[in-house]
C-alpha positions, 0 to 999 in steps of 0.5 A: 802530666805523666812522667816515663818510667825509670829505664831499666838497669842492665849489666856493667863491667865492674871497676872497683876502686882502689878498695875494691868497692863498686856501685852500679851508676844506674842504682840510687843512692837510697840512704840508711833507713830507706829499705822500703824505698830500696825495695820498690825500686827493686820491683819497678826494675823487676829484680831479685837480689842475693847478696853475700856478707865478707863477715859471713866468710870463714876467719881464716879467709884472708880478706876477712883477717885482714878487714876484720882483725887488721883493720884494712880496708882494701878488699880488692882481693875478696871474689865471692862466687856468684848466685846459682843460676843465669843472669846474675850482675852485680849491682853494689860492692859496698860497705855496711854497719857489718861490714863489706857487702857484695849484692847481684840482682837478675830479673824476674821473668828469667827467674821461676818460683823454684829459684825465689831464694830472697831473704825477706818473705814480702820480696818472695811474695810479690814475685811469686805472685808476679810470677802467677798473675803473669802466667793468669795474663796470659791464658786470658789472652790466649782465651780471647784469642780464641773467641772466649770473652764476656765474663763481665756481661751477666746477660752473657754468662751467669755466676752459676756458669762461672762457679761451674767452669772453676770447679772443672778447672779444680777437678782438671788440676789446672791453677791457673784457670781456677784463679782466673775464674776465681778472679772473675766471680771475685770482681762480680762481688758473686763467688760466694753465692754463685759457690754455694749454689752449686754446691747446693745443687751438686749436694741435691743432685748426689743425694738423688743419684744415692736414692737412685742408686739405693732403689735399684740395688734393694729392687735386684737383691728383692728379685733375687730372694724372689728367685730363690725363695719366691715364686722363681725367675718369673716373678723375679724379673718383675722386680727388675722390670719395674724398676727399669720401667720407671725412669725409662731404662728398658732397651728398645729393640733397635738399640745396638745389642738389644738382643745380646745382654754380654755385648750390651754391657761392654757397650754401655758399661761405664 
C-alpha cells in the first residue's frame, strides 16, 4: 500500500487572534521535543525558515515592554520585517518558553545557496546539497539528451575512461560533471583504483616527457659548445640532427614551411 505525499503548503492571509498570534492550518502540531519531526517535515514541503524572537527586539520596543515588563499578552501590534529576498510567507506566530516567535518559510528551489542563512547547520547542508544534486540531475539528463549514456555498462566504458573524463572536468573548473563522474566511479565500487591508475599513468607519461625534454636541451647546449668550441657548425648540426632523427621529428620536404625555418616555427610553435 502506498500512501500520496503530504500536498504542499502555500501562502495564506494572516488573521491573528485577539493576541496577535497565528498558525498556518496546513503545519502540524509538532508538540515540544519534536524538532527532528519539525525538521523532516520541513524537507518533505521543501522549506527553509527564519524566524524572528520579540526578546530579540530592543527594550525600548513597545510590544517587548509590554509583553515583557507588564506582562500583556496582546502582541498584536509587533510587525517584525520580513526576511531578505522573494517568497517569504508566514507560517507561525507563536508563543515559546522564551516568549513570542514569528517564523516564515519560502521554498528551496526559489532559493540559491548564497541565501542558505538557516541557523541549524544539518538544515543549510541538506539544502546545499539538494541544491547541488539538482543541479547534478539535470546535467545527467542534459547528457542523455544528447545521446551520452552507458556509464554502468563496464563493456561500454572502462573506469580508466571515467577517471579521465573527471579529471577533464576538474582541469575544466567545471563541479557539477566532477561530482557526476565521481558519482559514477563511486557506484561502480572502482574511484579509487580507476584514480590511482591514471595518476600512475600521467606520472609515468611526465617522467618520460621530463626525459625527452632533458635529452634535447643537453643534445642543443652540446651543439652549441661544438660550435664554438668544437669542429664548428658542421659538426654541431650533427647533434641536432641526431637527436631529431630518433624519435622521428626531421621535417619532410612537402611539410608546409619546410623550407622557411622562421615561418616553420609560427606554424608549428605551441
Amino acid at each position: 500500500m502506498t500512501t500520496n505525499p503530504a500536498p504542499l503548503i502555500q501562502p495564506l492571509p494572516v488573521v491573528r487572534d485577539s493576541d496577535g498570534f497565528w498558525f498556518h492550518i496546513g503545519v502540524p502540531n509538532f508538540d515540544e521535543g519534536e524538532d527532528e519531526q519539525y525538521k523532516a517535515w520541513l524537507k518533505s514541503q521543501g522549506l527553509a525558515t527564519k524566524f524572528k524572537k520579540l526578546d530579540g527586539e530592543d527594550d525600548t520596543h513597545p510590544v517587548y515592554d509590554s509583553y515583557f515588563e507588564h506582562g500583556n499578552p496582546d502582541i498584536s501590534r509587533w510587525e517584525p520585517t520580513p526576511p531578505a529576498g522573494e517568497g517569504w510567507f508566514t507560517i507561525s506566530i507563536h508563543d515559546t518558553e522564551d516568549g513570542p516567535v514569528w517564523v516564515w518559510a519560502r521554498r528551496v528551489p526559489e532559493i540559491g545557496i548564497a541565501d542558505l542563512q538557516d541557523d541549524d547547520a544539518a538544515i543549510f547542508d541538506d539544502h546545499a546539497v539538494d541544491l547541488f544534486t539538482k543541479a547534478m540531475k539535470d546535467k545527467l539528463a542534459i547528457k542523455r539528451q544528447q545521446g551520452f549514456g552507458g556509464w554502468h555498462d563496464i563493456s561500454q566504458t572502462s573506469g580508466e575512461r571515467l577517471a579521465e573524463l573527471l579529471l577533464g572536468a576538474v582541469a575544466k573548473g567545471d563541479p557539477v560533471d566532477v561530482a557526476n563522474f565521481a558519482m559514477m566511479l563511486f557506484c561502480r565500487h572502482e574511484s579509487h583504483a580507476a584514480l590511482k591508475s591514471l595518476r600512475e599513468g600521467q606520472i609515468s607519461a611526465l617522467e618520460t616527457a621530463g626525459k625527452v625534454i632533458n635529452n634535447l636541451t643537453v643534445a642543443n647546449q652540446a651543439a652549441w659548445i661544438e660550435w664554438k668550441h668544437g669542429d664548428g657548425a658542421d659538426s654541431a648540426m650533427e647533434w641536432i640532427e641526431n637527436g631529431l632523427i630518433g624519435p622521428g621529428l626531421i621535417p619532410e620536404d612537402d611539410e608546409p614551411h619546410a623550407t622557411n625555418a622562421q615561418a616553420y616555427f609560427d606554424a608549428n610553435a605551441s
